[in-house]
Steps between C-alpha positions, in 0.01 A plus 500: 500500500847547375769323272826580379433343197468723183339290298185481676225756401272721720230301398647173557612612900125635539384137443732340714402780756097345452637094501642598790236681671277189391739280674432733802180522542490081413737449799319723753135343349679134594604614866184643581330144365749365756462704756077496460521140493741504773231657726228293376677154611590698806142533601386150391770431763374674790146416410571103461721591877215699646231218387715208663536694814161560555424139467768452722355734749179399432584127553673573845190650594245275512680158535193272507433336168193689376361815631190738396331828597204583305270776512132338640264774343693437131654204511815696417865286580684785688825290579563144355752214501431217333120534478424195258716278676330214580570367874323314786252715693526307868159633693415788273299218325228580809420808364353337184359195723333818703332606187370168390349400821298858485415437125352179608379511869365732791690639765292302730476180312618225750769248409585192699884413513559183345815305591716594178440886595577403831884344469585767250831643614752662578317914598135368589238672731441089654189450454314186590337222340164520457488880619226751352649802371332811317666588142615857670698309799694280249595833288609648810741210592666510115532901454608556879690183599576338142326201623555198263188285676286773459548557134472154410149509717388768306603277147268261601248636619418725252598276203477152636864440480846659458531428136170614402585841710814535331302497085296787674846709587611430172204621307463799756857545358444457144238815592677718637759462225750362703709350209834429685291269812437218560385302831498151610393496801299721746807565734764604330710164608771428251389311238609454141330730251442843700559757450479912525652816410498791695290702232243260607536509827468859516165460259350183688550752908347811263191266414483338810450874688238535307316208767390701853567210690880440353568826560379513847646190564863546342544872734427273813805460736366215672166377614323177655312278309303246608293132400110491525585281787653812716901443455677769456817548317706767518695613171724806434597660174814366315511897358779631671418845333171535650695593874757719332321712222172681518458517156490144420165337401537148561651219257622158527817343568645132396774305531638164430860374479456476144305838434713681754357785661153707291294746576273772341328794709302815412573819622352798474616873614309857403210344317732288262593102496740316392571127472795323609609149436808285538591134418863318580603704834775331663449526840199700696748801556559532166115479417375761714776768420477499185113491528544823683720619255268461193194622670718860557606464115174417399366859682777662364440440116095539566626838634713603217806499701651170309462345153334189456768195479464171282832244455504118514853276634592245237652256782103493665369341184774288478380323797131559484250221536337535172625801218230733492214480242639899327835579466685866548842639442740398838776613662806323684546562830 
């Protein structure tokens, strides 16, 4: 340090030379506070960016409203969009009407068609009033053809009626600790009050594989049926999946104009299966591609090749039938 004036001691200018070495080492401690926190906000930044683009990504991957792919020996969610949203599960209802009905009856129980069964519409296999049909023909016609006359058969004849059919789905529900299901009727017909998510769907095809005859049934392509009377009825598979991928299992598919397009399927490729499931497809197109797509994720993470994925989409659950019955964190499209 140096001064011209002579008046200030040796001691005095040594001081000065330590305040301002203080002030030094003060300055470059407050830059590098700065600069650290500088860096830190930085990477909040790119993390916050990098989160909201993979939703983004995610989201403009699988368009359809909910979508699942779980592991079927664990249990395990692989990949998941909105898995506790609650939405309407069209015809994947038959899988848990399959499960009843072979709870409660024998394959080769007959069943005569009553007139109600008979004018339920719009998919139906057509049978006829008064026809004599074994329990395994009518679970051919709904896990094959989707047929709406056939499930409503099997209601009554293994409960008596519809309604009393439908308290049995509900407490096979309540079982299998379903706690985001609920079913009204024995279709899968729109009607106030049900409901699924795809976490359930995925759990209600893994339970239902566990039944021989649903799984031999759900890997048919097509097949004819016919009445105790000797009519035959022809019905093919509504799976497009089965023609176009080896590894596929079987599942079930459902639509309505309210429920859009659904579907869940098992596949299984070197020894390992995984679980599939979609609710809210657009159009058919849509449905089946991205089917494809999340049975080749689905492999991928199983493999160690990807990590598992989990996000939900805010504007879904905005227009949800019912808000689910638990709650997680979202994130805007």
């Amino acid at each position: 340090m140096e001064t011209n004036d002579p008046e200030l001691t040796s001691w005095e200018i040594s001081k000065g030379e330590v305040r301002m070495g203080k002030k030094l080492k003060i300055a470059r401690f407050n830059f590098q506070v700065r600069e650290k926190r500088l860096f830190a906000l930085t990477i909040l930044f790119m993390s916050a960016f990098y989160c909201l683009l993979s939703v983004v990504v995610y989201a403009d991957e699988i368009r359809s409203r909910a979508a699942i792919v779980m592991e079927a020996s664990t249990g395990r969610i692989l990949y998941g969009k909105n898995p506790d949203l609650r939405l309407l599960p069209a015809s994947t209802t038959k899988l848990m009407t399959a499960m009843v009905a072979l709870d409660r009856a024998d394959p080769n129980d007959t069943v005569v068609i009553s007139e109600k069964a008979a004018r339920c519409s719009p998919v139906k296999a057509r049978f006829r009033v008064g026809e004599r049909v074994t329990v395994e023909t009518l679970l051919n016609a709904v896990l094959i053809k989707s047929a709406n006359d056939a499930a409503y058969a099997l209601a009554e004849g293994v409960a008596g009626s519809e309604e009393r059919f439908v308290e049995l789905m509900n407490e096979k529900v309540l079982a299998l600790g379903m706690s985001d299901t609920k079913f009204v009727n024995a279709t899968g017909l729109p009607m106030e009050g049900q409901y699924i998510t795809v976490y359930d769907l995925a759990r209600m095809l893994r339970h239902a594989l566990r039944y021989p005859l649903i799984k031999e049934i759900v890997s048919t392509k097509a097949s004819r049926i016919s009445t105790e009377e000797g009519r035959e009825i022809f019905v093919k598979n509504s799976n497009k999946l089965l023609w176009s991928d080896d590894s596929v299992l079987g599942g079930k598919t459902g639509y309505t104009r309210a429920a859009k397009h659904c579907f869940v399927c098992a596949s299984e490729q070197g020894g390992e299966t995984v679980i599939t499931a979609i609710l809210g497809a657009t159009t058919k197109a849509q449905l089946w591609k991205e089917s494809e797509h999340l049975i080749k994720k689905g492999f991928s993470i199983v493999g160690g090749k990807e990590e598992p994925v989990l996000y939900f989409t805010r504007a879904d659950y905005k227009s949800s039938i019912q808000p689910a019955a638990y709650r997680t964190k979202f994130r805007d499209k």
